[in-house]
Structures are given as C-alpha cells and as structure tokens.
C-alpha positions in Angstrom: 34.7 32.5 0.2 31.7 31.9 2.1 29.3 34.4 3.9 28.4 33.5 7.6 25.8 34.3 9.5 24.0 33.5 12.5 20.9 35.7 14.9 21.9 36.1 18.8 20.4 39.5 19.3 21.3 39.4 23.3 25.0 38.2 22.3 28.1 40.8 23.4 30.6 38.8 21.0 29.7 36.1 18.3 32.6 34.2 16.6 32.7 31.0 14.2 35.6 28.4 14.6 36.9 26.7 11.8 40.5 26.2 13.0 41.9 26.5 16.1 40.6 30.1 17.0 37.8 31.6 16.4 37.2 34.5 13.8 35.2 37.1 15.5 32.0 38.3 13.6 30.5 42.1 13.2 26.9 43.1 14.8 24.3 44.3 12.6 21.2 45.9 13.2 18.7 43.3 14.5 20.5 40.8 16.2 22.3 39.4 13.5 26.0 38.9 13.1 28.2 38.3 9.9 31.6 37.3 8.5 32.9 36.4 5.3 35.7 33.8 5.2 38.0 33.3 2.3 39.4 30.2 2.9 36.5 28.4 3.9 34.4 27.1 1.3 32.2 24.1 0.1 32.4 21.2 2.9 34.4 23.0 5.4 33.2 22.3 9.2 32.5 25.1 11.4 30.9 26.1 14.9 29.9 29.6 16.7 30.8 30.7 19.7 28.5 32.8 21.2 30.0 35.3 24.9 32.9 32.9 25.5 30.6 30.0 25.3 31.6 26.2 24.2 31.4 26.0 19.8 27.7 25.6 19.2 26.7 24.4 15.7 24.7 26.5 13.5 20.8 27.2 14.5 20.4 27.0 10.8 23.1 24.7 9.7 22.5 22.9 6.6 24.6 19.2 7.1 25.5 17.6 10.1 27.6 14.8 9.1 28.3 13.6 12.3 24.9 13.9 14.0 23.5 16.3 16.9 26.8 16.7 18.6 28.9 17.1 15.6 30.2 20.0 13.8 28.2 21.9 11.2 29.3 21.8 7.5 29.2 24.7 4.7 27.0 23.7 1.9 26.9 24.5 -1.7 23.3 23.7 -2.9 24.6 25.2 -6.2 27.0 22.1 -6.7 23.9 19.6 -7.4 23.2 18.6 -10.9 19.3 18.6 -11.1 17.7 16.4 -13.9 14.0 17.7 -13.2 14.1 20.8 -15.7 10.5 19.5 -17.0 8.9 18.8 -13.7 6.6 21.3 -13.3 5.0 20.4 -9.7 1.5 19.1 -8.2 -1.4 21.1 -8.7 -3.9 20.0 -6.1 -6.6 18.5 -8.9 -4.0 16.5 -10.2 -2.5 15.2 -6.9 -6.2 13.5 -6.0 -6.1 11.3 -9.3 -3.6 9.1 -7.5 -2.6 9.0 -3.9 -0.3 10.0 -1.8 2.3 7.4 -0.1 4.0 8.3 3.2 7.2 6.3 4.0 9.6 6.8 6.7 13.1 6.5 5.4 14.7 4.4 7.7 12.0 1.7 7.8 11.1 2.0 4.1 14.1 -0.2 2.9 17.2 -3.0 4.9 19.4 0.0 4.3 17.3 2.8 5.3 18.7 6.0 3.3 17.6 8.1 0.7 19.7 6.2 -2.2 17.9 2.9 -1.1 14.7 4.6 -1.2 15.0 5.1 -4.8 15.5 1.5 -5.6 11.5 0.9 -5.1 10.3 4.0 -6.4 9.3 1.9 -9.6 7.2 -0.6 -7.4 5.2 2.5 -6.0 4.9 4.1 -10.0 3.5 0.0 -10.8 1.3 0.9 -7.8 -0.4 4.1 -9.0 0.5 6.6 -6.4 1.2 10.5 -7.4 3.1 11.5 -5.0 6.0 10.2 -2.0 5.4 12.0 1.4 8.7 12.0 3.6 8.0 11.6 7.6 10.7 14.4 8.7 14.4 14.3 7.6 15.7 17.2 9.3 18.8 16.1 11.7 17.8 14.0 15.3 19.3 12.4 17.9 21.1 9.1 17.1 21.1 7.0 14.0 17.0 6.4 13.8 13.7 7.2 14.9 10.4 9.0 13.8 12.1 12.7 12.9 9.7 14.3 14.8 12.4 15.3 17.7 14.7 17.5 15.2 16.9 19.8 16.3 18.7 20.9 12.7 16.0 21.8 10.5 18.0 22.7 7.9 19.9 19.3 7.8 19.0 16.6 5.8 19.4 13.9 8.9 23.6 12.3 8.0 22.5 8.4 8.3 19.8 8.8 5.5 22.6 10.0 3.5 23.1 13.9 3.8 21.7 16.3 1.6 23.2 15.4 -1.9 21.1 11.9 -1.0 17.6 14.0 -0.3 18.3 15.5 -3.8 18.9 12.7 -5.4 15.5 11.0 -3.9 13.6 13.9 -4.9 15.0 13.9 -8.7 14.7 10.0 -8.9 10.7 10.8 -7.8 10.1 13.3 -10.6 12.1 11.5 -13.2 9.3 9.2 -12.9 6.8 11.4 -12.3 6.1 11.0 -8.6 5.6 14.8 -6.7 7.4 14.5 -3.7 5.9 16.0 0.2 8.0 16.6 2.9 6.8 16.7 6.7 8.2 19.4 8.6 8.0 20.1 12.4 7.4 24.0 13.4 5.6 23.2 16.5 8.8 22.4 18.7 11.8 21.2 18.8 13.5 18.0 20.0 14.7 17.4 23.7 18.2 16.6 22.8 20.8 18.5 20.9 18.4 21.7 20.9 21.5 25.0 20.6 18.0 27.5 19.7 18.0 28.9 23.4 21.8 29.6 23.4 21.7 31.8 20.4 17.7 33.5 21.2 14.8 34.4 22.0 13.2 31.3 20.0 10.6 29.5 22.9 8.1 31.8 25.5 6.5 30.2 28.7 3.7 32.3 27.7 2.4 29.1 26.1 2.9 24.9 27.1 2.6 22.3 24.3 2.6 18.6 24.9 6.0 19.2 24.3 7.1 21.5 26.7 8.3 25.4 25.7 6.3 26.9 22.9 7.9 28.3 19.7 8.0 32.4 20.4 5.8 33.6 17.3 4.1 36.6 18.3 6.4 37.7 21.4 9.2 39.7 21.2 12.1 39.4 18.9 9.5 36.6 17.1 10.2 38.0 13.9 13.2 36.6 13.5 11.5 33.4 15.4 9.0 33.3 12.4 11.6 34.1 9.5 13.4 30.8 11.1 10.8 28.7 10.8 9.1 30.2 7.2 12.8 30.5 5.8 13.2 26.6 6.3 10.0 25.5 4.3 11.4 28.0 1.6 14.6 26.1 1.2 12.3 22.6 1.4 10.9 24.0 -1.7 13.2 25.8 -3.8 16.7 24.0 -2.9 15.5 20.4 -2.0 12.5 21.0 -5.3 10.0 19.4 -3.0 6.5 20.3 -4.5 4.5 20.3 -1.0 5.2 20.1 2.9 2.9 18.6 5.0 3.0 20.7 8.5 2.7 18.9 11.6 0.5 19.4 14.1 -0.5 23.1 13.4 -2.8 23.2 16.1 -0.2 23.4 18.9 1.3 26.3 16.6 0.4 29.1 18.9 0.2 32.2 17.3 -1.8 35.8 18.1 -0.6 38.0 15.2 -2.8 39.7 13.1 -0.8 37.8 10.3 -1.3 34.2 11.3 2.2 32.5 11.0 0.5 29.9 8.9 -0.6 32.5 6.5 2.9 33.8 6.0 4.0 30.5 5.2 1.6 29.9 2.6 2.3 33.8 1.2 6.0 32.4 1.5 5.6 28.9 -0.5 3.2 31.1 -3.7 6.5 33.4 -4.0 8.6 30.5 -4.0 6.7 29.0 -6.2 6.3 32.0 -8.5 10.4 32.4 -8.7 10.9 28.8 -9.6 7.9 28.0 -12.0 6.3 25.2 -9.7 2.9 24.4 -8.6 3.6 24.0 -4.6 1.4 23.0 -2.0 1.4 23.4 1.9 -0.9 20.7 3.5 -1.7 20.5 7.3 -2.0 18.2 10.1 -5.0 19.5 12.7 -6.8 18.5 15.1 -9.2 21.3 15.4 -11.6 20.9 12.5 -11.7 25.0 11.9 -12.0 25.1 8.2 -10.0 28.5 8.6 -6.8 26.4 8.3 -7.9 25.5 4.3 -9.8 28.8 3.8 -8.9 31.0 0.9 -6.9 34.0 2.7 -9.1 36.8 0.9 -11.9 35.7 3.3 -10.1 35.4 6.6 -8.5 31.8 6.5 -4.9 30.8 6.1 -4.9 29.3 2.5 -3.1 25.7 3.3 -4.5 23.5 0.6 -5.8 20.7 2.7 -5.4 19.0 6.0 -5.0 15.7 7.2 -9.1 14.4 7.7 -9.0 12.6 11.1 -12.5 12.7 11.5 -12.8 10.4 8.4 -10.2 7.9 9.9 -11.3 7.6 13.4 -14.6 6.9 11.5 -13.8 4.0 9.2 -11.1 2.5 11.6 -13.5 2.6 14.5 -16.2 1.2 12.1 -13.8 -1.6 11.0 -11.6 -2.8 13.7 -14.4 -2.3 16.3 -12.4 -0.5 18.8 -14.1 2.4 21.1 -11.2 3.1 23.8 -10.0 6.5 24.1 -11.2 9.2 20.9 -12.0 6.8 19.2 -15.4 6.4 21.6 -16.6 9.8 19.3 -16.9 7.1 16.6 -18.3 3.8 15.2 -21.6 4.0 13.3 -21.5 3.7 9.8 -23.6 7.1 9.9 -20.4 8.7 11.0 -18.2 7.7 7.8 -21.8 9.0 5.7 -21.2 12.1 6.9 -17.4 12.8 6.6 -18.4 11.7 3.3 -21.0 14.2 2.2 -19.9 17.1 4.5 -16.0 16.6 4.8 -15.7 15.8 9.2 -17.8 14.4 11.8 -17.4 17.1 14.8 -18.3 20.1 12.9 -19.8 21.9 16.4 -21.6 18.8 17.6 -20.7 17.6 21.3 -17.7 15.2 22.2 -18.0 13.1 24.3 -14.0 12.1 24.3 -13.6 16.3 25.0 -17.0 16.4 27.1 -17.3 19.7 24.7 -18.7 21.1 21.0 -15.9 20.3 18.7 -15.4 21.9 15.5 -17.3 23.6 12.8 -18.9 22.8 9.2 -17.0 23.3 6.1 -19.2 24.6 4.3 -18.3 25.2 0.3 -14.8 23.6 0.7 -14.8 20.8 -1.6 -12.9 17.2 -1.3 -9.7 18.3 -2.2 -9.5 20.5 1.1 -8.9 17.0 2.9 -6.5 13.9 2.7 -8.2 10.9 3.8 -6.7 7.4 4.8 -7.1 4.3 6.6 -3.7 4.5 8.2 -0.7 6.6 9.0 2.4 6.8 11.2 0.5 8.2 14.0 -2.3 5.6 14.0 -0.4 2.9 13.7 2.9 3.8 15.6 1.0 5.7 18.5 -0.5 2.1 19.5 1.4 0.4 22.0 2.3 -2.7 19.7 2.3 -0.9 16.8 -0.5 -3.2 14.6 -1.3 -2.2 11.6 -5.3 -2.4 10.0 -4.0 -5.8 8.7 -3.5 -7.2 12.3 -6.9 -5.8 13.6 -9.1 -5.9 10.7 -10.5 -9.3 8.6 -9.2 -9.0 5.3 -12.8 -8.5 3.9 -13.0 -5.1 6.1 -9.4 -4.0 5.3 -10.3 -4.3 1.2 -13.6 -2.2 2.4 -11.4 0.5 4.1 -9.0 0.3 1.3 -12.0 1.2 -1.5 -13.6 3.5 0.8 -10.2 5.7 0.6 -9.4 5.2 -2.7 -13.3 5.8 -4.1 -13.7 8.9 -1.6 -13.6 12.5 -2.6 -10.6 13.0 -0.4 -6.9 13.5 -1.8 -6.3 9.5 -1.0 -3.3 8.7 1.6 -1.4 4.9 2.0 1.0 4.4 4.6 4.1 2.6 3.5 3.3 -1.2 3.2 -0.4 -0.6 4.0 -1.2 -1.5 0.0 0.0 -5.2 0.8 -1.3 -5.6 4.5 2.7 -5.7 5.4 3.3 -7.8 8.6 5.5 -5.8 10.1 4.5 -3.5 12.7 5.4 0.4 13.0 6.9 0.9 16.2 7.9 4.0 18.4 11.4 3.9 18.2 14.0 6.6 19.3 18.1 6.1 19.7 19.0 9.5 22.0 22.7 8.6 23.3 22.2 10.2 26.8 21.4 7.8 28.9 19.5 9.9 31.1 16.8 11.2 28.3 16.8 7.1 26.8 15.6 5.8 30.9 13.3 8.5 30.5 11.8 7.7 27.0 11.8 4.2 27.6 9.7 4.4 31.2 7.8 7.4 29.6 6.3 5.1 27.1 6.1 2.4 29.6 3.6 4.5 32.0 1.9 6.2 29.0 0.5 2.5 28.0 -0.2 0.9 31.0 -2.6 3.0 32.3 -4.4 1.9 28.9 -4.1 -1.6 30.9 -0.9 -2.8 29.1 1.3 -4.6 31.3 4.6 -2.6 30.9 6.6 -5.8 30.3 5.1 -6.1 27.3 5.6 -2.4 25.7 8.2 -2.5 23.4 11.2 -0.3 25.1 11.7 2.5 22.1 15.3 2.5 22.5 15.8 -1.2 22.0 17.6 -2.0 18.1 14.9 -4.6 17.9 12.1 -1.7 18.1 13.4 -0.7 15.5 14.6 -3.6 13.0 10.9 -4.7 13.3 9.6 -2.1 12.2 11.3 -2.5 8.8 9.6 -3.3 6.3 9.7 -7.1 4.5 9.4 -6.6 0.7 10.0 -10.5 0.5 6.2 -10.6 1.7 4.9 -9.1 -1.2 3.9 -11.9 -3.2 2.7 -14.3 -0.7 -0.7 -14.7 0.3 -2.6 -12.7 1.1 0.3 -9.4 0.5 -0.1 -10.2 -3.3 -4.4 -10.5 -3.3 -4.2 -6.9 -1.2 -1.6 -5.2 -3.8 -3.6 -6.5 -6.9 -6.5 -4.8 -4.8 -5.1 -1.2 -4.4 -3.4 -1.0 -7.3 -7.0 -1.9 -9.1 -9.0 1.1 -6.9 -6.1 3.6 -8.2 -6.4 2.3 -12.0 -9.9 2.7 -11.6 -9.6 5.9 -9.7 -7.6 7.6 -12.8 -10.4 6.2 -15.0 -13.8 7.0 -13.6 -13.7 11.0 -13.9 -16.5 10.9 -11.2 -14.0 9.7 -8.4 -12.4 12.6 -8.7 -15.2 15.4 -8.8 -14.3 17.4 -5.5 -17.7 18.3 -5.0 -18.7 17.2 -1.4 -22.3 18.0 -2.4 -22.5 15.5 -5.2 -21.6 12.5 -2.8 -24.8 10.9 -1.4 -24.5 7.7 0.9 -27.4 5.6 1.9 -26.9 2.5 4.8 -28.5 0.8 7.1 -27.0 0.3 11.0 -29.3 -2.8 11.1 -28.4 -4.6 8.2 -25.0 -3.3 7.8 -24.9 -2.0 4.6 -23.7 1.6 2.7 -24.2 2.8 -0.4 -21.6 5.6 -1.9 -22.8 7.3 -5.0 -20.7 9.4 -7.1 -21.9 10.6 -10.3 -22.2 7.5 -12.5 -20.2 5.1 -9.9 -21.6 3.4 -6.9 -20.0 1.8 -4.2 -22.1 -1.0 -2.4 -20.5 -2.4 0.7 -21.9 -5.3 2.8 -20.0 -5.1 6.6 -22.6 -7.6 7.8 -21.2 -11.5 8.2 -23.8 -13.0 5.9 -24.8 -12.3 2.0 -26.8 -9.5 1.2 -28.3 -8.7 -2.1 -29.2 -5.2 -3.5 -31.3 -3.7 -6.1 -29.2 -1.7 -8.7 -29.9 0.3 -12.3 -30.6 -1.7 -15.4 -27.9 -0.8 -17.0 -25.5 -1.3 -14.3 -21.6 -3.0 -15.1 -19.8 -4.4 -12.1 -16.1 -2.8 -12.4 -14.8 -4.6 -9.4 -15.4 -6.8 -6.4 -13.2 -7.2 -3.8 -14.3 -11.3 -3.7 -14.8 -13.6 -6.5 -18.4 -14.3 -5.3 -19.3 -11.0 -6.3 -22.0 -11.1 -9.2 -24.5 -8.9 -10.3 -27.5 -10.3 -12.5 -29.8 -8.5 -13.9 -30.5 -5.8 -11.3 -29.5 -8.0 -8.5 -26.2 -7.5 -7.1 -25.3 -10.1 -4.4 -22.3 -9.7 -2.4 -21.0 -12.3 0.2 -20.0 -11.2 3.7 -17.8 -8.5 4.4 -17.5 -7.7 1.0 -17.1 -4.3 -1.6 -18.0 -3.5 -5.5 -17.9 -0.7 -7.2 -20.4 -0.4 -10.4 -20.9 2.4 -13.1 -23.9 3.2 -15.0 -24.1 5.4 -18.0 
C-alpha cells in the first residue's frame, strides 16, 4: 500500500492516475489531499490530476525515470542497504583540515553518473580532500546541464542514475571517509517542466529575481511554500545521509517573516541531525556580505555555518590573472587579498565602485571557519564566455600562488573539479531543454549576454550544442603529463601540509597578520609558527626570515633559504615554520 499525497489548496477535485482512470483523493484541512492505494507499491508510476486537468507529476515526486515530462515513480527509501553505520558526519573544525571538492556529475567522468563518480573517489582520498560537494542533482530538463534549472527537487536527476545511484555515491564517499555536500536551489525554479503553479500558491509577483517569479515565502498560503522547500533539505539529509547542503544564492531568497526561512532551515537540518546521530551542516552562497547569514541565531542571525567568500576570490583572481572588467574592477591590489585575510571580506561597508554604493558589513568575531574560500568554482569559471579555467589565464607560477594561498588560508578550503591538476578542459554553460522555443531562446540569450562584453557572438559557444558539453568533460588521461602531474604533486603537498601544521587550521581571523608591498610585489602570510612568503614580481626577490626558520615547501626548485636569507625566483611561493 502506499500513502499519497499532494498540496492544491485552491483544487475542487484532486485525483492520482496509475491505470487507466484516476482514483479520486479526499480534502483535508489545509489544502492537502490524500489516498492510500493498495495495489500500488514500490516502483509503480503515477500522475495527479488536479480540476479535470491533463496528469501532472508529483510537485514533490521523488524519481523521474523518464525525465521532466515523464511519469513520477513511488519510492521506497527503506529498500536501500546503507553501509555507513559508523559515519558519524562533518563537524565544521574537522571539515577545514582538508578541503572541499565540488564536481558536477555529468562532467566529472566519460560516463557522467553517480556509479562512475565513484570509480575516482580514491584519486580524490590520494588527493587529501574531506569532503565531495555535488553541483545540483535534483531532476532538469534534458539529459545534461548545470542543475541549477530543476524542476523535481525531490528527484535524484534519471541520467545520473536515479536515486539508488545518489545513495550509492554517498556510501562509497563515507566508506572512505569523504563527507559528502549537496547544492540545492530554493531561490527558483527552472523554466521548463515547472507543474508548482498548477497545484499552488508557490511564486508571488510581489518580488522579481534574475530569474523571474519569486518563491512565495512570507505571502499567503507560504507555509506550505516554506515546508516544500525546508521538507526537501530534510530528506537531502536524512534519506540521501548527505552531511551538509550548500544553498544557492540565498540572497535572492526573499523573505519578510519574523522567522527568516533560512533560520527554519537550519532549526530543521539540527533536528535532523539530532534524530539520526549526525553532525550536519548548511553552508550558503551570498552575495551580500551581512554576517547575519553565519550569525549564531541566539543573537539575531540565521545560524548557516559558513558562506561561500567571494570577496576573497574576486581578490586573488583579480590579483592573479590581471583582469578588471565587470566586479571584478572592486578588486586587484594585493592589499585587498590582506584584508579578506585578516578580517574575513573586502566590502565590509566601504564604497563599490562596480555598485556605485557601500556594500557590506564587518564580521566582527566570526572566525575562519564562517567562510569557504577558493580560487575557482562552477560560477567563475563557467559564467565566462569561453569557460577558461585559472590554468588558461594564469602563469603556472601565479596559479601554484593561488593554489597555496587557498590551501594555507584560514578559510574552509574549496577545489573545483580538475582545478588540483590545471585540467585543460574548459567548464562550459551547457543546457539540453527539448523545446525548441526555450533552446533558440537560451542559445541567443547567451549570445547577447556576451557580446555586449565585446565578444563577437560567433564565437560564444551555443549552450545547447553536444559539443558544449563533451568539452567540458573532464580528461583524466591529462593527469600525468606535464605540467597536470607538477600541479597535483603541488596540491596534494599544501593539503598534507595543511593536516600537519595545527596553525593552518586555527580559525582565528585575528591571529592572521599579512605584510606586502604593492611596489615590490611581495606578501607575507603569518600564521602562528608558519609563514607564507610570496614573490608575484617577475624577477628574484630575497627576504629576511627567523634564525631558526625550516623551508617546508617551495613551489619552484630554485627556492632556498640560507641562513636567514630566503630567495625566491619570480612568481614563486614557500611556506616555512619556525618553532
């Protein structure tokens, strides 16, 4: 028997189809209908009809084997033989020993599926990562593209392999001791495939996002909005066993509650975590720099564990590669990567120029933890037009710079997939809708988007072509050719020494003190007993270090220290300790 249920408050007469007619369903208080069907159990496909209307999947379906269109399937997340009994999650403290590594699933292997995945989850183990981050799984138009654009949040997406695939994935990371993060999407919903507005309430035009329609969280009937949205990161956690999701782009989640809905999710994830015995985390993408998202709740914030630290990206990336179009003119000095060091962000109240307005606010008492830093990630690399990774815009002198900067900071540490062996490849926008209509409209979208960046349009790639997104897979032939293999012996040396030196991982923003120069091109990271000396300039420089100073690693074999001299060639990083 299986119990169905589905919300459509302003619904006359809700039905679900699993034969030929459709078995009609009672009202309950609320908006909610419900049925219980005896011959329909585990993996038999069903629909809703809602007021005579065409069968519309389930809102809250959990498999869609045959994609967007297709019918939903009923689930038994009972039926899955979990091997993780001694997995007992990622407390934050432990999680910034390591790094995080976020892969995209179709990209990440040839065969692009969960199962695959798990064939190089021993090469990221060898690497010294903690933890896997997911870009989104939950069910999208076509066969591939970013995830972003779901439309099934409860459905692992049916050409990375369904939902007994996700599980396996997950188990395979904690049976080697890999936590595992999963990015979920509450800030709107995909363009194609989207049944929300047929069954509710669930967008307002009180509010526009980027997107279009806002998500209705403090309007009427938005409790029910809310328990959709909080519901589906509690099923992430406790039938999937995630240990953290990663929330996109909270700050086009528009809500006026006294209760913020990003609060109730984090009250949500500590009673999840409480029933199943697992440390969890909820970790946030902004771009406001209010250190309310990462505040502790007793004293007014919403009690994520960290955020994504753009500030600290735009900072070394615009330091690095030299570019200054677009937000990236905020950046550039090496001043500006000093102070996301010591205080945690740039634009804490000062003026932007790229906003024309104060952005931001300190953090003041929030440690290093409260932020995951990196070099690159899906959105800076696969929001350029070309895609190009660091690797393609950087000298491989400034990428090993970036890379110990990252991995030395006293952020939680974040790699983009291939990133640790300067992979080739490129990460493309790539989508595969199947209406022809919404592809043109992509596919010239992206075009106009570009070009008044001064691309010519001939030369954008056209998301929808397979090519987009073939290229964008990644080549693990590469790895030991030069220079992949001289950048992967690189990282894999900043995490060993990461998990060694105790200092680089003291979350105290107010024990890291940088020195530099703008002149000479020079900074100076000290952290505890371990200093980082970089040299961005195109000729040697020498310093002046301790006595009893031992060189740990350099990131070029001309890299000697003598005495209390420490020369380093051009463009060139090494890390020392001193008792």
């Amino acid at each position: 028997m299986t119990h169905f249920a589905v919300w459509a408050p302003e619904g006359e007469a809700v039905g679900v189809v699993t034969t030929a007619e459709p078995a009609p369903m009672k009202a309950l208080p609320g908006g909610w209908w419900e049925v219980d069907l005896e011959a329909a159990g585990p993996g038999t496909d069903y629909w809703f009809v809602v007021d005579g209307s065409e069968p519309l999947p389930d809102p809250r379906s959990p498999w869609q084997p045959e994609g967007i269109e297709g019918p939903s399937r009923v689930l038994d997340h009972g039926s899955f033989t979990w091997t993780d009994q001694q997995w007992h999650g990622c407390p934050a403290a432990w999680l910034s020993g390591g790094a995080v590594y976020e892969l995209h699933t179709g990209t990440f292997t040839p065969e692009g599926t969960f199962d695959a995945a798990i064939g190089r989850l021993d090469q990221l183990v060898d690497l010294g990562v903690r933890a896997v981050e997911l870009m989104p799984v939950n069910e999208f138009s076509g066969d591939h593209g970013w995830g972003y654009d779901g439309v099934f949040l409860y459905a692992p997406h049916h050409a990375y392999g369904g939902p007994d695939a996700l599980k396996r994935l997950v188990d395979a990371c904690h049976e080697r001791g890999l936590a595992a993060i999963l990015d979920v999407v509450y800030n709107h919903l995909g363009p194609a495939g989207n049944v929300l507005e047929r069954f509710g309430p669930y967008f307002t035009a009180r509010y526009a996002t980027p997107w279009g329609k806002a998500v209705n969280l403090d309007g009427a009937f938005s409790d029910e909005v809310r328990a959709f949205f909080i519901d589906n990161g509690a099923m992430w956690l406790r039938d999937y066993h995630f240990d953290a999701l990663r929330v996109d782009a909270v700050h086009a989640i528009i809500d006026t509650s006294a209760v913020h809905f990003l609060e109730e999710m984090v009250l949500r994830a500590d009673d999840v975590s409480a029933a199943v015995g697992r440390d969890l985390l909820i970790i946030a993408e902004s771009d406001l720099n209010d250190p309310r998202v990462v505040r502790a709740r007793e004293i007014g914030g919403y009690g994520m564990d960290s955020v994504w630290n753009e500030d600290f990206h735009h900072a070394l990336h615009a330091l690095l590669a030299g570019e200054r179009e677009g937000y990236y003119e905020d950046f550039g000095s090496i001043a500006d990567v000093a102070q996301c060091l010591e205080r945690g962000v740039l634009y804490d109240g000062r003026y932007s120029p790229f906003r024309r307005r104060r952005h931001g606010r300190p953090f003041t008492g929030l440690g290093g933890r409260s932020f995951v830093g990196f070099l690159q990630n899906h959105d800076q690399v696969g929001n350029r037009a070309l895609g190009e990774r660091s690797a393609a815009l950087m000298t491989l002198g400034r990428l090993k710079i970036g890379a110990a900067l990252v991995l030395t900071s006293p952020f939680v540490p974040m790699l983009f997939q291939g990133e640790e062996w300067a992979a080739s490849t490129p990460f493309l926008y790539f989508t595969d809708h199947r209406d022809p209509a919404l592809a043109a409209a992509v596919h010239n979208g992206r075009r106009a988007e570009f070009a008044a960046f001064g691309w010519p349009p001939d030369k954008i790639p056209d998301p929808q072509a397979p090519e987009t997104f073939a290229r964008s897979k990644l080549r693990w032939d590469e790895v030991g050719e030069a220079p992949h293999a001289e950048m992967l012996a690189w990282h894999r040396t900043l995490l060993a020494l990461r998990r060694r030196l105790p200092d680089l991982t003291d979350s105290r923003l107010e024990r890291v003190q940088v020195s530099f120069s703008e002149e000479d091109q020079w900074l100076r990271v000290r952290r505890g007993a371990v200093e980082l000396v970089a040299n961005l300039a195109p000729q040697p420089a020498e310093f002046h270090v301790g006595e009893r100073a031992t060189l740990e690693l350099g990131s070029d074999p001309d890299v000697s220290l003598g005495g209390r001299s420490l020369k380093l060639p051009a463009e060139s990083v090494a890390i020392l300790s001193q008792p």
